[in-house]
VOGU-3710 file (C-alpha; in Angstrom, 3 decimals, decimal comma):
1> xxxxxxxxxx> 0,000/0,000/0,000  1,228/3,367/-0,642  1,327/5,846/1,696  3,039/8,505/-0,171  -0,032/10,479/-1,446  -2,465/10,558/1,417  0,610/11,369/4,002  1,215/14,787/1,616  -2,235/15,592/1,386  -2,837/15,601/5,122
11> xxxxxxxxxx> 0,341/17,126/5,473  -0,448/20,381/3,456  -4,155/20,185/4,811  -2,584/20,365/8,029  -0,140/23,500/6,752  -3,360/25,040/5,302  -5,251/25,058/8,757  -2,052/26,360/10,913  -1,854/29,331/8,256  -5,687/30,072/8,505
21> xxxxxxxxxx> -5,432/29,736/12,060  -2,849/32,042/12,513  -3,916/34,880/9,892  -7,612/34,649/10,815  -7,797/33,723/14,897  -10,158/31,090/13,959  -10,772/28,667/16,664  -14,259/27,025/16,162  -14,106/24,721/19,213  -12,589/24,015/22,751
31> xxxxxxxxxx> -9,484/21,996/22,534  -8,944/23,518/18,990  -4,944/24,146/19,710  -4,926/20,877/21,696  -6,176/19,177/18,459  -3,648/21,169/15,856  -0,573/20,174/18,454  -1,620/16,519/18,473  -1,245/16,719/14,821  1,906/18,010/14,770
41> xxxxxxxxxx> 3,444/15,479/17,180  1,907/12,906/14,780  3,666/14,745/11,650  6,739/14,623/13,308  6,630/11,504/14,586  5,848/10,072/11,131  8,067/12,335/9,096  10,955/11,357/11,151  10,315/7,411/10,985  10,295/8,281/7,245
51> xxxxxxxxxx> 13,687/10,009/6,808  14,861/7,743/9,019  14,744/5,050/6,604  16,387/6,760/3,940  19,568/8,168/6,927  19,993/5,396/8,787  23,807/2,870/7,882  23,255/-0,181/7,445  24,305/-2,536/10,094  27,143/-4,204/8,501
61> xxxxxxxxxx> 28,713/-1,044/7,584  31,843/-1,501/10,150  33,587/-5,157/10,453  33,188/-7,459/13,023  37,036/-8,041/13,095  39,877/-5,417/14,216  43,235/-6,266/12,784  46,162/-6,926/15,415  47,755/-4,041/14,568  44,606/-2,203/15,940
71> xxxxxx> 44,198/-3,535/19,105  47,243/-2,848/19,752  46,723/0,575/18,655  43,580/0,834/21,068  45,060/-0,634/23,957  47,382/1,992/24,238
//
């Protein structure tokens, strides 16, 4: 399943109602600003898990096995 597409869309949806928010002082409810910051956690959270696919090494990036002539080097 891609999740691309409907993660953008509710990303700029989300953009959209910060920037009305903020140029009109539009709250229609209680717990409106509660609501918007539980959104943004949830962006982050997921936006982060995303890029950190794409950042993250792999784990067999450094051998398993120092050479002798670097322990000895690290031993001091």
């Amino acid at each position: 399943m891609r999740t691309g597409r409907p993660m953008l869309v509710t990303a700029a949806a989300f953009v959209v109602a910060v920037l009305v928010d903020l140029v009109v002082g539009y709250s229609p409810f209680p717990g409106y600003g509660a609501l918007i910051g539980l959104l943004g956690c949830i962006v982050i959270v997921v936006v982060s898990k995303w890029l950190g696919r794409f950042l993250s090494r792999p784990e067999d990036l450094y051998p398993l096995d120092v050479p002798a002539d670097v322990q000895e080097d690290l031993r001091g």
